[in-house]
C-alpha positions in Angstrom: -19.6 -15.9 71.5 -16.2 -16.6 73.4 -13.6 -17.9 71.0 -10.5 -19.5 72.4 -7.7 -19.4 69.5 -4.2 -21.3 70.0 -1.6 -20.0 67.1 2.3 -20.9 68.1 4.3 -19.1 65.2 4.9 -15.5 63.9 2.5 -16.5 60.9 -0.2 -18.0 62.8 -0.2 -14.9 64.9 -0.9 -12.6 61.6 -3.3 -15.0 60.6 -5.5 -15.0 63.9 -5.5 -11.6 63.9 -7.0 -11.3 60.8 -9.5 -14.1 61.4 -10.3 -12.3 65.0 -10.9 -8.9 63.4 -13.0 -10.8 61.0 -15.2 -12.4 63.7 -15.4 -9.1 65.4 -17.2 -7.4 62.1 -20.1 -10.1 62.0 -20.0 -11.3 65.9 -20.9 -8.0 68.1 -20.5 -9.9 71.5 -17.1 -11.8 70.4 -14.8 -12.4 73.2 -11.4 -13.7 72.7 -8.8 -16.1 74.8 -5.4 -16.8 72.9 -2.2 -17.8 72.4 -0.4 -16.1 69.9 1.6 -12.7 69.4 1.8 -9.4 68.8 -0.5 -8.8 65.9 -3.2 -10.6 67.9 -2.3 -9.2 71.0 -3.0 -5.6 69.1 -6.2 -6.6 68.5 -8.3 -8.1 71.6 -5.6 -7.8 74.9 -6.0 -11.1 76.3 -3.3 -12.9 75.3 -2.1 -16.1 77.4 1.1 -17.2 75.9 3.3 -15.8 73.6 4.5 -17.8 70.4 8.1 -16.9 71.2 8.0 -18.9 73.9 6.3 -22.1 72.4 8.1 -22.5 69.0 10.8 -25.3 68.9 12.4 -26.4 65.7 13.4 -29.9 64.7 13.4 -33.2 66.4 16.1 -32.7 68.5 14.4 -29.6 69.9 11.4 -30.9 70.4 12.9 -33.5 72.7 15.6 -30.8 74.2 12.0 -29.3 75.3 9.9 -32.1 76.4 9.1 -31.2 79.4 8.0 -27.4 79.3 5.9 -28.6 76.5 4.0 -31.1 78.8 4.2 -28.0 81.2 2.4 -26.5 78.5 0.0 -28.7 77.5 -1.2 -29.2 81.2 -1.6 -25.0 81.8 -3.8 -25.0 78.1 -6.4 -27.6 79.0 -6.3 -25.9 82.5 -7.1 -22.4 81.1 -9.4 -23.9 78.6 -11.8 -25.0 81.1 -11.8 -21.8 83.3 -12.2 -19.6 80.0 -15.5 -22.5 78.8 -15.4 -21.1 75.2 -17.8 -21.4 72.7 -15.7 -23.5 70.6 -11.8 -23.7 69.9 -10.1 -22.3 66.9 -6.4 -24.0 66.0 -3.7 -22.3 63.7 -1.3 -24.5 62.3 1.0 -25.8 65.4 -0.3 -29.3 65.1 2.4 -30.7 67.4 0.8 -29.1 70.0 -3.1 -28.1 68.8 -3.9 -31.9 67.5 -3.4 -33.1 71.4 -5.4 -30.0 72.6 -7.8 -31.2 70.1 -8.3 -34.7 70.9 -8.3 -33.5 74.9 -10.8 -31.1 73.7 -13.4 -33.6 71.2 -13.7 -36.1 74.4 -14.8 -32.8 77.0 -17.2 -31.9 74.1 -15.8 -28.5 73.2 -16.5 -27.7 69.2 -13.3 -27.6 67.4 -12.5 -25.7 64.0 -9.0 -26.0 62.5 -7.7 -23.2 60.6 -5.2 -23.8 58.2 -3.8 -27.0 58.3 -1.5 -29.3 59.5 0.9 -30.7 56.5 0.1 -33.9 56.7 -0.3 -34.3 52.8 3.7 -33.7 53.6 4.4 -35.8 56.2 2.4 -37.7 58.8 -0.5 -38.4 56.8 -1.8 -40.9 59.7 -2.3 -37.6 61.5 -5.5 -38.1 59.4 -7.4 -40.5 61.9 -6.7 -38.0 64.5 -8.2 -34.8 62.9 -11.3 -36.7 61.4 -12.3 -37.8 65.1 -11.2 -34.9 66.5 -11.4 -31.8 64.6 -15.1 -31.1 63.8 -14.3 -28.2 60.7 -11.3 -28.1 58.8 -10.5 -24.8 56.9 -7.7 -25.4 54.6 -5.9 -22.5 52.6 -4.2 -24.1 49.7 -6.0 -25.4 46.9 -4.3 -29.2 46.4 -5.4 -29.7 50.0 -8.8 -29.9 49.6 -8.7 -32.6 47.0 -6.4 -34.5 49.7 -8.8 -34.8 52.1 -11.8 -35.0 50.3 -11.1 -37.5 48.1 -8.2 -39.2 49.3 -9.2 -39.4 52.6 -13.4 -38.6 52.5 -13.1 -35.8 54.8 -15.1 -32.4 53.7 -12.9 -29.0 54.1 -13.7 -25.8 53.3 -11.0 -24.3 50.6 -11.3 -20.5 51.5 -8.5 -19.2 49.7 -4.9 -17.7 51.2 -4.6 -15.5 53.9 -1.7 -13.9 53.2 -3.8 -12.4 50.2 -5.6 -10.2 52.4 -2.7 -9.7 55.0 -0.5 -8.4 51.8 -3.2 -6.4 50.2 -4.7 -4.7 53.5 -1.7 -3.2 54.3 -0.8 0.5 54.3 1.5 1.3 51.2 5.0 2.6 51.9 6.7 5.0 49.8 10.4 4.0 48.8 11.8 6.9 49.3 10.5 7.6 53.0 11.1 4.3 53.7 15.1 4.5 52.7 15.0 7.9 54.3 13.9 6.7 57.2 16.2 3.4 57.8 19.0 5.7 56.3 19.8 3.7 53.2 21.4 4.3 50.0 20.1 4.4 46.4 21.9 0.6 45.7 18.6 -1.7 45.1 17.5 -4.3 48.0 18.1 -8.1 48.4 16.6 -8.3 51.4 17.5 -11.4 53.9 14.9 -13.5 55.4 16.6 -16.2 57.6 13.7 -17.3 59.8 12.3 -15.8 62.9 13.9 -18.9 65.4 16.6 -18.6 66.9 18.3 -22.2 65.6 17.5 -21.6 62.0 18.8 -18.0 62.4 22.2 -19.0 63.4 22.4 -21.7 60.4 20.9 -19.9 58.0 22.2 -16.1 58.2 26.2 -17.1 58.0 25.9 -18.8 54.8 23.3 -15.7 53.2 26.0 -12.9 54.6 29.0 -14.9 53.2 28.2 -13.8 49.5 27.2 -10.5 50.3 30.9 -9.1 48.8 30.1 -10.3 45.6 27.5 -8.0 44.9 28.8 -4.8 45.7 26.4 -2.9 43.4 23.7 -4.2 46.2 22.5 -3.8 50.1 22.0 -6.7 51.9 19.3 -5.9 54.6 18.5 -8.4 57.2 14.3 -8.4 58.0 14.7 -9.0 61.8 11.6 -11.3 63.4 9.4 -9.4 65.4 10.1 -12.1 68.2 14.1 -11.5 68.7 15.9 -8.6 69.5 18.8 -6.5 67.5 21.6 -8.0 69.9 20.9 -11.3 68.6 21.5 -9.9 65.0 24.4 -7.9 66.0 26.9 -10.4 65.9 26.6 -11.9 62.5 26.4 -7.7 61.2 30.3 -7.4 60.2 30.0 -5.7 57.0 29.4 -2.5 55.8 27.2 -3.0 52.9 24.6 -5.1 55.3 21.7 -3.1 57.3 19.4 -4.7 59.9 15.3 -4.0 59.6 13.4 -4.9 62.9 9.7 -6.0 62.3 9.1 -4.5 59.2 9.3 -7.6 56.7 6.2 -6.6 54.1 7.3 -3.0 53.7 11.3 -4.3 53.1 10.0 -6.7 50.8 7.8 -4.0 48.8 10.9 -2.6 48.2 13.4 -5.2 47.6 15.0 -6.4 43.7 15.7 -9.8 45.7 15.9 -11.9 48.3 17.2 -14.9 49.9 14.7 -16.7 52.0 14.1 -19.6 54.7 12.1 -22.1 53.8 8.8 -21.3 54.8 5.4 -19.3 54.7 8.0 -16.4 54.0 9.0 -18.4 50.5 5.3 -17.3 49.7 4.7 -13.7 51.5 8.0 -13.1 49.1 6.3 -14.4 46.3 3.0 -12.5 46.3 5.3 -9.1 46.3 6.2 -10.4 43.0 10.1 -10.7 44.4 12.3 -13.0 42.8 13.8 -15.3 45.4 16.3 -18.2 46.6 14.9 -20.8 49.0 17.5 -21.7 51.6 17.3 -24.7 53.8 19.6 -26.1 56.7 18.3 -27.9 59.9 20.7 -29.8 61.9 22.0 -33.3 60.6 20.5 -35.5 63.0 16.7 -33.8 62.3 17.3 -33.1 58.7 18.6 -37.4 58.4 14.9 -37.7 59.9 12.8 -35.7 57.8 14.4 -37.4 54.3 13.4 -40.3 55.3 9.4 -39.4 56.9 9.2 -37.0 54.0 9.4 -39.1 50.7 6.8 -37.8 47.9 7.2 -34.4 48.3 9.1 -33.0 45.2 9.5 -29.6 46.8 9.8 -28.0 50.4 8.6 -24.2 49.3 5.2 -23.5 49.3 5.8 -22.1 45.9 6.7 -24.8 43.7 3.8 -27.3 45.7 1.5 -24.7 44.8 2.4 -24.1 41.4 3.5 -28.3 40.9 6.6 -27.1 39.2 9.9 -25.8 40.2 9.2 -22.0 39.9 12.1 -20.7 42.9 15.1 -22.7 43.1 15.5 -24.5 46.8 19.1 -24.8 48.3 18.6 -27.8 51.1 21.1 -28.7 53.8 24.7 -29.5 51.7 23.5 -27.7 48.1 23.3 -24.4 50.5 26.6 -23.4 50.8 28.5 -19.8 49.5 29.0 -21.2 46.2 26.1 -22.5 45.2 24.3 -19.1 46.7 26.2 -17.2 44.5 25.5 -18.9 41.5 21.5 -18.7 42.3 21.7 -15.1 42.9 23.3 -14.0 40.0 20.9 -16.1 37.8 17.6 -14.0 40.1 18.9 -10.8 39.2 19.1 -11.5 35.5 16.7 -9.4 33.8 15.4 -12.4 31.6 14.8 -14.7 34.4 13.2 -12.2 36.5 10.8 -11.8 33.7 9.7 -15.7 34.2 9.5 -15.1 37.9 7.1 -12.5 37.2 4.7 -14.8 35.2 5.0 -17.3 37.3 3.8 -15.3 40.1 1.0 -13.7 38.8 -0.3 -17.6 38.2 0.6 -18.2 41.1 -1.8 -15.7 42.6 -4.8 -16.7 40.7 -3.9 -20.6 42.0 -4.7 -19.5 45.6 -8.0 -18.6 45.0 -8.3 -14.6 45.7 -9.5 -12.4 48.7 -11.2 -13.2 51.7 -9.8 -16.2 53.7 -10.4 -14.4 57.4 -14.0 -13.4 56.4 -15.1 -16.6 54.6 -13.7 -18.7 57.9 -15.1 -15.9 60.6 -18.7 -16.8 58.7 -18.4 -20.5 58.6 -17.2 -20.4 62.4 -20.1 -18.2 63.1 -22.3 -20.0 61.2 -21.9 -23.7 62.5 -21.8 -22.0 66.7 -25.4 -20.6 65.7 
């Protein structure tokens, strides 16, 4: 079968490339067309476009970038039709897939949608579109599939979290190699996650480094995006105690006491390592003005605490994340009482998300409904 995959972000790219190494195992003859990014490019080599040059944040950006998203658009349905897949498979990136999609439905390609758009969040009339577009849905959190089957009387296939498999799949590093080989010291680890985007880099990494001399009895190390380079980082590095980790994000975080994280499927890669955490939020006024007011009966932004329906990480938003407020959060994470709660919380956390084997149970249900 030829598979066509469109995945526009850094976890959209792990994610296809699970799901493509998945299809390979029960598809022989599996041929593959995508947009995406490293990981995926590491498994099949025929990547169109990468995600690094496709992801724009906010409103503002969006519109900054109109036109070399229409430019964009055009070349997909372009290369779609020269490639003639077997069907199309979307990751997330609904800006973008849902209009691929609806192109796609009316030339009478098959369409499965892996992982799904947040709609449940915001834009729920995104709904009309997917159920006349979108001919499988395969959702990855469990509240989801209540919302569109019985909110909205559109059948989903709930199989599980990804990032299960990603975490557990991966080779184990050894703490001691691992400082050894970054040249660290024996101080434990709250590592930085401030996004892989360029925009939400610059906001978020000022505000995390500005509390770093409070903890002297720590490291501060930055987990650097697999999509930007160390002189982009190199500017905001001004202090001695703060290192800089390129592309290695799972094995810093298998070693990390703490950390300070973007909102984001990050909020949730750091929970499954059992790592207590502090969910930071800033977008710019303008987009984040916006968003309040589309995004009403959502009680939470981290994928934790809509998971778990409680507030299990505490979230710092837009004014509350500030040095002050940071420092107070931090201090309260590395508490030995309150990191036991985390703990527990995790754990149910896990159990919530329904076990192993997303990528295989979608590969065979993409399989399945081609044959």
């Amino acid at each position: 079968m030829k598979y066509y995959i469109i995945a526009g972000e850094a976890s959209g790219d792990l994610h296809g490339s699970n799901l493509m190494k998945a299809l390979q195992k029960i598809d022989v003859n599996a041929e593959f067309r995508f947009w995406g990014g490293d990981l995926m490019q590491a498994v099949n080599n025929s990547l169109v476009k990468h995600y690094k040059d496709l992801a724009f944040m906010g409103f503002i950006e969006v519109v900054m970038n109109l036109r070399t998203i229409t430019k964009n658009l055009a070349f997909c349905k372009k290369d779609i039709e020269q490639y003639n897949p077997d069907t199309i498979i979307f990751i997330d990136y609904p800006g973008f897939n849902l209009r691929i999609a609806k192109w796609a439905k009316q030339k009478g390609y098959k369409t499965h949608y892996y992982i799904s758009p947040q709609i449940w969040a915001w834009k729920e009339n995104r709904i009309k579109d997917i159920k006349r577009d979108v001919d499988h849905m395969h959702v990855i959190l469990p509240f989801e599939k209540e919302f569109y089957e019985d909110k909205h009387n559109y059948p989903v296939n709930f199989v599980g979290h990804p990032l299960i498999d990603a975490i557990g799949a991966r080779q184990q590093v050894d703490e001691y190699s691992f400082r050894a080989e970054h040249e660290l010291n024996k101080k434990p680890i709250i590592a930085l996650l401030p996004g892989s985007r360029k925009q939400e880099i610059k906001k978020m990494l000022s505000v995390m480094l500005s509390v770093v001399d409070d903890f002297p009895g720590y490291q501060f190390i930055i987990a650097g995006a697999p999509s930007q380079d160390y002189s982009f980082y190199e500017p905001f590095i001004t202090n001695n105690n703060v290192s800089f980790i390129s592309n290695r994000t799972y094995d810093l975080l298998s070693v990390s006491y703490a950390a300070l994280v973007t909102s984001g499927t990050a909020t949730l890669e750091t929970a499954l390592f059992k790592v207590p955490e502090v969910v930071c939020y800033k977008g710019s006024w303008l987009s984040y003005q916006i968003g309040k007011r589309l995004v009403k009966h959502i009680k939470y932004i981290s994928l934790v605490n809509l998971i778990m329906d409680k507030e299990v990480v505490t979230e710092l938003i837009q004014d509350d994340f500030n040095t002050k407020r940071l420092k107070q959060e931090l201090k309260i994470i590395l508490d030995d009482y309150q990191r036991v709660k985390f703990f527990l919380n995790y754990y149910d956390l896990e159990k919530k998300l329904g076990g192993k084997g997303a990528s295989n149970k979608t590969a065979e249900l993409i399989f399945k409904s081609l044959n």
